[in-house]
C-alpha positions in Angstrom: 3.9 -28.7 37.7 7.4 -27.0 36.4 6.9 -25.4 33.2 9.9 -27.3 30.5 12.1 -25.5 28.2 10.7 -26.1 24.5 14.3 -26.7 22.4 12.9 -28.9 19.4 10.4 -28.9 16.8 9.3 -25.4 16.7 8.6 -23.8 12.9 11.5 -21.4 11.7 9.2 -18.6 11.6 8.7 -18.4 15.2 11.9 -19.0 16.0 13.5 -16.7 14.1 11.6 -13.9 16.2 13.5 -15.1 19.3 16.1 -13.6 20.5 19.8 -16.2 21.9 18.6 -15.5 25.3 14.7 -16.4 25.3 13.9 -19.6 26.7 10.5 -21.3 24.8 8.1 -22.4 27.0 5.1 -22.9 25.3 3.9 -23.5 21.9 0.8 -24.6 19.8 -0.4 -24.6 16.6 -4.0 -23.2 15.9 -5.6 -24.5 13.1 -8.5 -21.9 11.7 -10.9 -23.0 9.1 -13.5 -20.8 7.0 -15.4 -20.9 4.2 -19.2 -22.5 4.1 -19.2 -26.0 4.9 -16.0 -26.3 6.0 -14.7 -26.0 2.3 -12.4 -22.9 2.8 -8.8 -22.6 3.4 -7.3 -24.3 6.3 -4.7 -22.0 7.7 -2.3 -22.9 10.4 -1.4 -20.5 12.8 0.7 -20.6 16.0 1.2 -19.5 19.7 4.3 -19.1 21.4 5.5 -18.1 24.9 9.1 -17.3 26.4 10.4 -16.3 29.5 10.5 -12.5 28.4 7.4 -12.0 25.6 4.6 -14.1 24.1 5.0 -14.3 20.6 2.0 -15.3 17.7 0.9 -15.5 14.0 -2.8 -16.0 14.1 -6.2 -14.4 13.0 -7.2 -11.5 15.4 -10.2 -9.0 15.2 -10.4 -6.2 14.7 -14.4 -5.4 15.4 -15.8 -7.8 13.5 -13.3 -8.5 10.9 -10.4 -11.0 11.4 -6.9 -10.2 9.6 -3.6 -12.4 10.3 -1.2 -10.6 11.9 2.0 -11.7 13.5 3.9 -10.2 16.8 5.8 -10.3 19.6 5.0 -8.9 23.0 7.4 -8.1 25.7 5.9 -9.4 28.9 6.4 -5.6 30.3 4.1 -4.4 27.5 1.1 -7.0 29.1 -1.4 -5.2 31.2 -3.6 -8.5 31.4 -4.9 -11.5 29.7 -8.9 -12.6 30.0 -10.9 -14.8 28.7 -14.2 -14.7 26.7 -16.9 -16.1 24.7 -17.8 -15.3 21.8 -19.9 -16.2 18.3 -17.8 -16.1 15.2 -19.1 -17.3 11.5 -17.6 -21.4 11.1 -18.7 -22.2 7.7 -22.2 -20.8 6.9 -23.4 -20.6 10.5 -22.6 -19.1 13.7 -21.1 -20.9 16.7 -20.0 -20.4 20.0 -16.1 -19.6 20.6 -13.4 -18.5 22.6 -11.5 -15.3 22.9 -7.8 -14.7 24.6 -7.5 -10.9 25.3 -4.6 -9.2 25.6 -4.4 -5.4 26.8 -1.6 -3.8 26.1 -0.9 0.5 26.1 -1.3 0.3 22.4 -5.0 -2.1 22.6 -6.7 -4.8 23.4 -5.4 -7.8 21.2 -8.5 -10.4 20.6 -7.4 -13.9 19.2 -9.8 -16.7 18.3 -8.7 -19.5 20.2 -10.6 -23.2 19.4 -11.4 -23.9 22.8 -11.4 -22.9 26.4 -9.1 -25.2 27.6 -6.5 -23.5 25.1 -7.0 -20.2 26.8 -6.6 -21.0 30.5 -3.7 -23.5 29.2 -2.0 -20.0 27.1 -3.1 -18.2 30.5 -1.4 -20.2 33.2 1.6 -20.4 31.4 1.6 -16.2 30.9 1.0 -16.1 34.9 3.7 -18.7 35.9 6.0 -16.7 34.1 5.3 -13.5 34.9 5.4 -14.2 38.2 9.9 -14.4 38.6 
């Protein structure tokens, strides 16, 4: 399946990291919620990727602790992106999750994801356009 230039609907904060001659290619919204019982802040954060960088504003750890950080990564800069599981605090409790990793010269970049699917889906897109 051909990958589809993204033109429309995408939040001025990611946009304005782009330069005129990126081309959008993916993009989702990650919705992360804390606090016990479901009662914390729900923050929305986003992943984005072009033809020349993938580009975020999310939670990532750091060890154990998350912070929000937001980035742009030239695809040149990507050594390789896995998967993993993981357990991460949702509320008062434990649960299972999802990890994208990113290695890059600098680190290892490790962003909660919701689900599995949303890794592979973030991955394929990152291999089909890294491969022209």
């Amino acid at each position: 399946m051909p990958l589809k230039p993204i033109t429309e609907g995408l939040p001025e904060d990611f946009a304005s990291q782009l330069t005129p001659s990126e081309t959008v290619y993916y993009f989702s919204f990650i919705a992360l919620i804390g606090g016990c019982n479901g009662k914390g802040k729900k923050e929305n954060h986003w992943i984005g990727i072009t033809d020349k960088s993938i580009v975020f504003k999310t939670k990532v750890m750091d060890g154990k602790k998350l912070f929000e950080k937001e980035a742009k990564i030239p695809f040149e800069k990507i050594g390789l992106i896995e998967l993993s599981e993981s357990q991460h605090a949702q509320g008062c409790r434990l649960t299972k999750g999802f990890q994208l990793r990113i290695s890059t010269p600098s680190g290892t970049l490790i962003i909660p994801l919701p689900t599995k699917e949303k890794c592979y889906e973030i991955r394929k897109v990152y291999s089909k356009l890294n491969q022209t």
